[in-house]
Backbone bond lengths (Angstrom), bond angles and torsions (degrees), N, CA, C in turn:
res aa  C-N    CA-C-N  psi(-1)  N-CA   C-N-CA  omega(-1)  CA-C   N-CA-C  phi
1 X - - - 1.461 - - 1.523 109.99 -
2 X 0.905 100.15 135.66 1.545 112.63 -161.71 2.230 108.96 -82.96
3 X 1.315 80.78 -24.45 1.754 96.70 -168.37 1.498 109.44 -154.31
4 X 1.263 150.64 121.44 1.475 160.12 136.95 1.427 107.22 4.50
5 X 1.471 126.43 -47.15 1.206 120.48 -104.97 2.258 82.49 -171.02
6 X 1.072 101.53 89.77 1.511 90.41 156.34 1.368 136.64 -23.02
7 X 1.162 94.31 -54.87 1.191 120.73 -156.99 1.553 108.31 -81.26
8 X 1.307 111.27 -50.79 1.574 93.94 151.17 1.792 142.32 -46.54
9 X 1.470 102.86 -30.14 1.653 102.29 163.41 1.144 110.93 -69.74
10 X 1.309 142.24 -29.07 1.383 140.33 179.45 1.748 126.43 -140.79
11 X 1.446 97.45 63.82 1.123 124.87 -175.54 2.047 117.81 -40.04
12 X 0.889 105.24 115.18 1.593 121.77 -164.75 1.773 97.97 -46.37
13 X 1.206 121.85 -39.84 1.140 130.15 -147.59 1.599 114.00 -95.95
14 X 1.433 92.48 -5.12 1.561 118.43 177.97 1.801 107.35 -90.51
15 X 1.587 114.68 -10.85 1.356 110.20 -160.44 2.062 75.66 -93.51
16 X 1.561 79.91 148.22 2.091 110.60 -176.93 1.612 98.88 42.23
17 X 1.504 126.98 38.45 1.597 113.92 158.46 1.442 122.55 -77.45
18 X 1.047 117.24 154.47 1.646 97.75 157.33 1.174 120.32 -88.54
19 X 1.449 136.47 -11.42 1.205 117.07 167.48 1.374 142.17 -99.98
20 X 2.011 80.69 41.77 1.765 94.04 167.31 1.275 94.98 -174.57
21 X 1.341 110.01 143.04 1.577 136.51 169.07 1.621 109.77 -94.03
22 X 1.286 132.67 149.33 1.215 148.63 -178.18 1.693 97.58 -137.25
23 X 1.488 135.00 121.52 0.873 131.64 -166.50 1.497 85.65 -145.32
24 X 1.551 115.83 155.47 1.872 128.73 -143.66 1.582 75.66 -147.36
25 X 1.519 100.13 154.71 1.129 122.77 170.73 1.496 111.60 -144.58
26 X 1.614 117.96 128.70 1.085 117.32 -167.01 1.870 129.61 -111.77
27 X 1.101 144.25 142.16 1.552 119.08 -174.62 1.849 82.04 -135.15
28 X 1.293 124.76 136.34 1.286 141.36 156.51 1.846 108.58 53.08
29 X 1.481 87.68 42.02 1.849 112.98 -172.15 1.239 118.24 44.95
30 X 0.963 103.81 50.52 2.028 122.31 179.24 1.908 93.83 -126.14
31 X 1.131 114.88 141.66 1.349 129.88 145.57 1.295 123.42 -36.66
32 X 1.414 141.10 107.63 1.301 119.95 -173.56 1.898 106.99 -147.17
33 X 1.438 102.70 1.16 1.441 108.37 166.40 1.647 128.06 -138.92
34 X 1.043 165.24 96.95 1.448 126.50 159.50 1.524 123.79 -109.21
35 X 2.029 92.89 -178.51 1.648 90.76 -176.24 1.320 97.73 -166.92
36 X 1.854 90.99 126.13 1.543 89.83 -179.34 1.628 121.34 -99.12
37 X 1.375 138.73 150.79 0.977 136.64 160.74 1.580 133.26 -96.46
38 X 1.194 132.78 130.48 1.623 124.47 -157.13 1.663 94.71 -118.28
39 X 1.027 125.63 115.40 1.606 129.53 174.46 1.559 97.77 -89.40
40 X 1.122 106.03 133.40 1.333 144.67 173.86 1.649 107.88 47.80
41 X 1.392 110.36 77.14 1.545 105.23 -163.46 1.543 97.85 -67.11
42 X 1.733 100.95 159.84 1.523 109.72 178.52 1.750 104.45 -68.27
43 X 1.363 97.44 144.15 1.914 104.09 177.92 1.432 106.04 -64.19
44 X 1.481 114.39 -23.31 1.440 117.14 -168.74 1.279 115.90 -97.34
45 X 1.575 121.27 6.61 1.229 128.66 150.82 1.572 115.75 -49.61
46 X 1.539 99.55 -75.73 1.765 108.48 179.23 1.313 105.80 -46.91
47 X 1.337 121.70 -42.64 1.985 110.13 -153.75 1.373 80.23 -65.40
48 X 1.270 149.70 -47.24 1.571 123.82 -174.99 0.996 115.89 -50.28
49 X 1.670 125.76 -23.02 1.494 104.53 171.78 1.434 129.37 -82.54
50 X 1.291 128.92 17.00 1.291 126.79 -176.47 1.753 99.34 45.77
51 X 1.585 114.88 45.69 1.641 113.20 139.47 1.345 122.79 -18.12
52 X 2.027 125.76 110.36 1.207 118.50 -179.28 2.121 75.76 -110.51
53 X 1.152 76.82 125.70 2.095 98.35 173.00 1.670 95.31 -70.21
54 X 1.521 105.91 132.72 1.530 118.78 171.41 1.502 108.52 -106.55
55 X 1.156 108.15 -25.69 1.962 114.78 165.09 1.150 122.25 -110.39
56 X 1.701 113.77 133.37 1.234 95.15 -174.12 1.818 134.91 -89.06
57 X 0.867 108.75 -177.86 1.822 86.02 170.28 1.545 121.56 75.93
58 X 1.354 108.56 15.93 1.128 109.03 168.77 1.480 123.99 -104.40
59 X 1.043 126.92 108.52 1.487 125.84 -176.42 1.460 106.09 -83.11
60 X 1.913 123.02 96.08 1.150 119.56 -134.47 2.285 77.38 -79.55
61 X 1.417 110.69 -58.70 1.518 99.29 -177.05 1.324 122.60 -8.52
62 X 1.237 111.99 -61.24 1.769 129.98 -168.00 1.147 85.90 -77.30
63 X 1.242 146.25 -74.68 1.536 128.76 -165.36 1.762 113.48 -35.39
64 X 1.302 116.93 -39.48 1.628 115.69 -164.84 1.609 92.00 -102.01
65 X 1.296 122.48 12.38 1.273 120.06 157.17 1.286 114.13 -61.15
66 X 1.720 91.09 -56.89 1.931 104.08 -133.25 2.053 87.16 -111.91
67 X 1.762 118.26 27.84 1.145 97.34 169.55 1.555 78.91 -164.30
68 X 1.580 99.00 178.28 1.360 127.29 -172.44 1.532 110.83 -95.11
69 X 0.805 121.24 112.69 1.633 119.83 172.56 1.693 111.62 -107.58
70 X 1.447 123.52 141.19 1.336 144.47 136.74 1.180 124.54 -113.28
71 X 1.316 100.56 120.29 1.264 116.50 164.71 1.660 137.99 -56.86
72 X 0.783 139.90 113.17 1.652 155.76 175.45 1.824 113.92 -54.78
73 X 1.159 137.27 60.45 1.602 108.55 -166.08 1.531 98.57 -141.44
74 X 1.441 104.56 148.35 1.943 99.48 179.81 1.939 95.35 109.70
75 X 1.321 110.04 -27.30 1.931 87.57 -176.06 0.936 123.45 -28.19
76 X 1.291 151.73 100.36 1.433 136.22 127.70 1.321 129.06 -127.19
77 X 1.275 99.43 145.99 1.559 114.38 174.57 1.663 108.33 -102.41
78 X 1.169 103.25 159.53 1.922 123.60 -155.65 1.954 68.67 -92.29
79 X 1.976 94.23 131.18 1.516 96.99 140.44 1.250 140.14 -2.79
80 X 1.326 125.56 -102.23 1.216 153.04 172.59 1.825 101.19 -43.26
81 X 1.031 124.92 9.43 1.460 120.68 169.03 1.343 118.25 -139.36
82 X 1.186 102.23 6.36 1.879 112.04 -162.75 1.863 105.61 -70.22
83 X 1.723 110.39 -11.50 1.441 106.99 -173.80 1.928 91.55 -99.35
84 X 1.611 128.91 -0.50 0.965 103.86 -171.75 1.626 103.09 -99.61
85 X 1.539 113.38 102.99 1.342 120.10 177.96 1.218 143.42 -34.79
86 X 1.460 110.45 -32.13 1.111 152.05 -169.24 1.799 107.68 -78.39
87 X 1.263 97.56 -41.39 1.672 90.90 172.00 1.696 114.92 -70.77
88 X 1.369 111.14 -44.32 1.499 107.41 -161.03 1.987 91.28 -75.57
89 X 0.894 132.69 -47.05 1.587 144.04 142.75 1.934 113.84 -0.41
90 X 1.489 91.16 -57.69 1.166 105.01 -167.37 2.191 105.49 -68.77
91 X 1.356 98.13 -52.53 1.222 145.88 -179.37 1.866 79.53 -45.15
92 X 0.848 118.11 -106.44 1.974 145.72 175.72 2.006 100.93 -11.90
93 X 1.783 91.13 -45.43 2.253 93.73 170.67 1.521 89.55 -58.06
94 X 1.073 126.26 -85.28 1.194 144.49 -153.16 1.625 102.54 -17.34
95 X 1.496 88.70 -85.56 1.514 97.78 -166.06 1.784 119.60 -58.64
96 X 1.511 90.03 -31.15 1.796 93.12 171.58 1.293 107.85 -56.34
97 X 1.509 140.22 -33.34 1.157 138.94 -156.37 1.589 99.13 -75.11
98 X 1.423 107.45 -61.12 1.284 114.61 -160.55 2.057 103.34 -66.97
99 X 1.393 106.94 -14.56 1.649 104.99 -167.85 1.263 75.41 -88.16
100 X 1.454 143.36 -46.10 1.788 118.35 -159.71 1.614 110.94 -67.53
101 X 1.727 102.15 -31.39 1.087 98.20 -159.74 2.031 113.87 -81.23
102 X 1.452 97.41 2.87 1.299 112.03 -160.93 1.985 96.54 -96.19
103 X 1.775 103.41 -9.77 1.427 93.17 -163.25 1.985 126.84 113.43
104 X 1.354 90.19 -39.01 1.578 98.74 -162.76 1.618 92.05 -62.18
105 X 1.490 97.71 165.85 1.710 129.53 179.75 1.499 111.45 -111.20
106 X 1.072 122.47 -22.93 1.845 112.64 178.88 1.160 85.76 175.62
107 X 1.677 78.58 162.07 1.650 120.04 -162.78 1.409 100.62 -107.71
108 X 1.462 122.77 144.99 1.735 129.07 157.89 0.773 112.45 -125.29
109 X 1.530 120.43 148.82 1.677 117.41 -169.24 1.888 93.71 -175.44
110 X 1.584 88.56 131.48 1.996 86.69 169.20 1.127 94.04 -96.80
111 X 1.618 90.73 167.43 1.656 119.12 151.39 1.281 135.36 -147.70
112 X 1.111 114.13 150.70 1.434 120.30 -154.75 1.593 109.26 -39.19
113 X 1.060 145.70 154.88 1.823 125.02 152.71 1.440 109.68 -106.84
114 X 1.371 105.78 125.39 1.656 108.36 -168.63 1.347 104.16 98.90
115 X 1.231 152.58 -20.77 1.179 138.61 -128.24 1.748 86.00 -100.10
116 X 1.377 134.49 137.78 1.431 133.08 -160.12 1.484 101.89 -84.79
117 X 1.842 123.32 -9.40 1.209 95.68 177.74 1.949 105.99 -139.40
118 X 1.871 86.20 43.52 1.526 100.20 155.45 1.389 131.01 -45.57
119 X 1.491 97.42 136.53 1.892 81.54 174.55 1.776 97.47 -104.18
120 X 1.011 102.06 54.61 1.606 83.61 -175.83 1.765 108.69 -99.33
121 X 0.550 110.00 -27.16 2.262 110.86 153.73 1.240 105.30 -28.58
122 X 1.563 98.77 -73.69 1.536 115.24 -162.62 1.780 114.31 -52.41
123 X 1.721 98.50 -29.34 1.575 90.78 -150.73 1.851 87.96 -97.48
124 X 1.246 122.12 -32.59 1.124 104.38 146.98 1.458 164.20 -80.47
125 X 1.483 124.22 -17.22 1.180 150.77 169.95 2.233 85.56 -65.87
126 X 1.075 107.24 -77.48 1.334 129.27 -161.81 1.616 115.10 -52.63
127 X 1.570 103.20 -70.50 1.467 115.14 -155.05 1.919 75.56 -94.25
128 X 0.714 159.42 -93.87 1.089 163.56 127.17 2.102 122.93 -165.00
129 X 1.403 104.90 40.60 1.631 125.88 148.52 1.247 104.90 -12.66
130 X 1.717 143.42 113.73 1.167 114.44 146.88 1.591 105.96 -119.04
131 X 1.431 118.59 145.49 1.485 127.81 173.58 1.285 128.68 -23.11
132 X 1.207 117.02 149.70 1.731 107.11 -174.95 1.526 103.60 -143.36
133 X 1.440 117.24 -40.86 1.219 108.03 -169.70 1.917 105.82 -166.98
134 X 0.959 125.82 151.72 1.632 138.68 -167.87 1.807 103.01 -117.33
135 X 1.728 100.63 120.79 1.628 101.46 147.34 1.451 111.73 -138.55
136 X 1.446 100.78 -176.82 1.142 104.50 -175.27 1.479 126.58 -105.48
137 X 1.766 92.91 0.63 1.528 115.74 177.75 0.986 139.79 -160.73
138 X 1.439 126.74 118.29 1.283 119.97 170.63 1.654 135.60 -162.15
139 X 1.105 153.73 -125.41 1.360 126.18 -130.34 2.024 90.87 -92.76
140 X 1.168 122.76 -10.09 1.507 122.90 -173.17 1.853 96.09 -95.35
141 X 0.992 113.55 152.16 1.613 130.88 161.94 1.333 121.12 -82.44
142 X 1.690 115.88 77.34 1.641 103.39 -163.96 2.031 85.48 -150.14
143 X 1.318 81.75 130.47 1.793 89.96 169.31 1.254 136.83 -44.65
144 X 1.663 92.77 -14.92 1.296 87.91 -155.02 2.020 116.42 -113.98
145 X 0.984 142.98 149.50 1.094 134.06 167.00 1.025 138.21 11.86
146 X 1.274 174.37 175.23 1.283 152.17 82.85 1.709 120.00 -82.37
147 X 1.469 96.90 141.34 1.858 100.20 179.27 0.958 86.96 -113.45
148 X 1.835 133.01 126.11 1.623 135.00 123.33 1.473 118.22 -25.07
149 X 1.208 112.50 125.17 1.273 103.63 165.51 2.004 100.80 -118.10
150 X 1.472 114.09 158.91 1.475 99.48 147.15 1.663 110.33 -143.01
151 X 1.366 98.18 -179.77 1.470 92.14 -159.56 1.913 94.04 -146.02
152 X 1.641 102.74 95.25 1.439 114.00 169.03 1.603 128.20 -54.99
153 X 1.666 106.76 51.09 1.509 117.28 -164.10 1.873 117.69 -24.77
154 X 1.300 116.58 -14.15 1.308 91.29 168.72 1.257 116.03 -110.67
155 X 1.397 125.70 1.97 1.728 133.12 156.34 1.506 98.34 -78.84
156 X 1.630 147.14 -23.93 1.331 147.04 -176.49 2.016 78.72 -77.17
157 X 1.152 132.17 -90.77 1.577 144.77 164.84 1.252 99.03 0.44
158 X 1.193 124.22 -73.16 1.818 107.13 -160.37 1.498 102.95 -70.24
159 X 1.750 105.51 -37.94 1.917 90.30 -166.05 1.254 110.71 -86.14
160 X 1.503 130.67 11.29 1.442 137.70 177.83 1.864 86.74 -93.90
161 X 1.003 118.80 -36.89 1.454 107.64 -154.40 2.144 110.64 -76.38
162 X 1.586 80.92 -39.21 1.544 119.73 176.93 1.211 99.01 -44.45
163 X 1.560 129.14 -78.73 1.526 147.73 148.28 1.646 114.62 5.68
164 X 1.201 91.11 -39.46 1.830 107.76 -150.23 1.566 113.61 30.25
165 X 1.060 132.35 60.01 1.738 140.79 -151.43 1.735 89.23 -103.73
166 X 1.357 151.45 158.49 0.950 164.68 80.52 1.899 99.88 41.61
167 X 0.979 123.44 -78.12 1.631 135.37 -176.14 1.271 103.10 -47.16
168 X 1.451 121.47 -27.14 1.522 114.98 -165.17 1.477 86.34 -83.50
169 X 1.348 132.73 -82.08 1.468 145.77 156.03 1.428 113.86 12.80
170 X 1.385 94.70 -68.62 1.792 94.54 -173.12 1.727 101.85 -84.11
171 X 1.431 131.67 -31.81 1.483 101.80 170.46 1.794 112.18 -65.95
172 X 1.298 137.44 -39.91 1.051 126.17 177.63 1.419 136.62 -56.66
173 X 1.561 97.22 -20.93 1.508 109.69 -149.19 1.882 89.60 -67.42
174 X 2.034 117.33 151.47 0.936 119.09 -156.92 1.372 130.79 66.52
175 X 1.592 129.20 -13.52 1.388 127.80 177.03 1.733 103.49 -52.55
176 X 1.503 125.57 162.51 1.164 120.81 165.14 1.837 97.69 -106.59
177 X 1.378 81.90 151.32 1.808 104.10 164.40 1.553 114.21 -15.44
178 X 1.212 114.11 -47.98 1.601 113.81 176.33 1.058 103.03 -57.11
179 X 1.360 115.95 -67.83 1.727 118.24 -159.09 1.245 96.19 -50.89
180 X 1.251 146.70 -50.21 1.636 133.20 -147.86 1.460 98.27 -70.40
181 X 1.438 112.65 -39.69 1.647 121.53 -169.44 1.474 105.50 -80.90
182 X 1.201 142.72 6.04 1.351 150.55 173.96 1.192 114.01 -102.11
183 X 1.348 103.99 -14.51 1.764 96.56 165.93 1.572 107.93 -143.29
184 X 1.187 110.35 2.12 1.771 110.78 169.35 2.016 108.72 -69.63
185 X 0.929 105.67 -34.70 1.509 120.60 -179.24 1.290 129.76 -92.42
């Protein structure tokens, strides 16, 4: 069990906030993905996790000073769809759209370590995520680890674009003229 308490995975008080998006993903008008985004998570969330820093030199305070953070939390895709790429893909336009268009600078998000249907390959090899910091706990009920990841969306932007790979394409595709120039520069 992932949570005690329903109601903690999908906190009432989060429905029409602004400081969070809930975005649905659909296959043959059934529910078959979601993902939530948390704008400007509280700093005093993490210090409960006893954050062990994997880089050094980061003065994480001043970092959430002097930039925009969204948070990453809630991914999942239903079983029976987890090989169709295209949803969690689909899921990733979405919310990128609305975080560029909102301003923010990077994304944070754990993931399980070990967990068999981590995306943490993907989000680093790929999107290009790199590590920041290790706990051993926090707001989900899971044995296992958590790795911070973050993701400096306009260093993720130039080397997705650089690439010219398919992923760059389909998260952009529809951006307007601003957006490209908000993180090309």
């Amino acid at each position: 069990n992932w949570v005690l308490d329903e109601a903690d995975l999908f906190p009432a008080d989060e429905v029409g906030s602004a400081r969070c998006s809930w975005f649905v993903a659909t296959a043959e008008d059934a529910p078959c993905g979601v993902l939530r985004i948390l704008y400007d998570p509280p700093l005093e969330l993490y210090k409960q996790y006893n954050l062990q820093m994997t880089v050094k030199g980061i003065d994480v305070e001043e970092f959430v000073r002097n930039n925009k953070i969204a948070e990453i939390g809630r991914f999942g895709i239903l079983p029976n769809q987890r090989r169709q790429i295209l949803i969690a893909a689909s899921l990733m336009r979405a919310t990128t759209r609305e975080v560029i268009e909102r301003g923010y600078t990077h994304y944070i998000t754990d993931v399980f370590e070990g967990e068999i249907h981590s995306p943490y390959q993907f989000h680093t090899r790929v999107i290009g995520f790199e590590q920041v910091a290790t706990h051993d706990t926090g707001e989900l009920n899971a044995p296992n680890r958590r790795i911070t990841l973050m993701l400096d969306l306009r260093r993720a932007y130039q080397r997705l674009k650089r690439n010219g790979n398919w992923i760059y394409r389909f998260l952009t595709r529809g951006w307007t003229k601003r957006m490209h120039a908000q993180l090309a520069g």
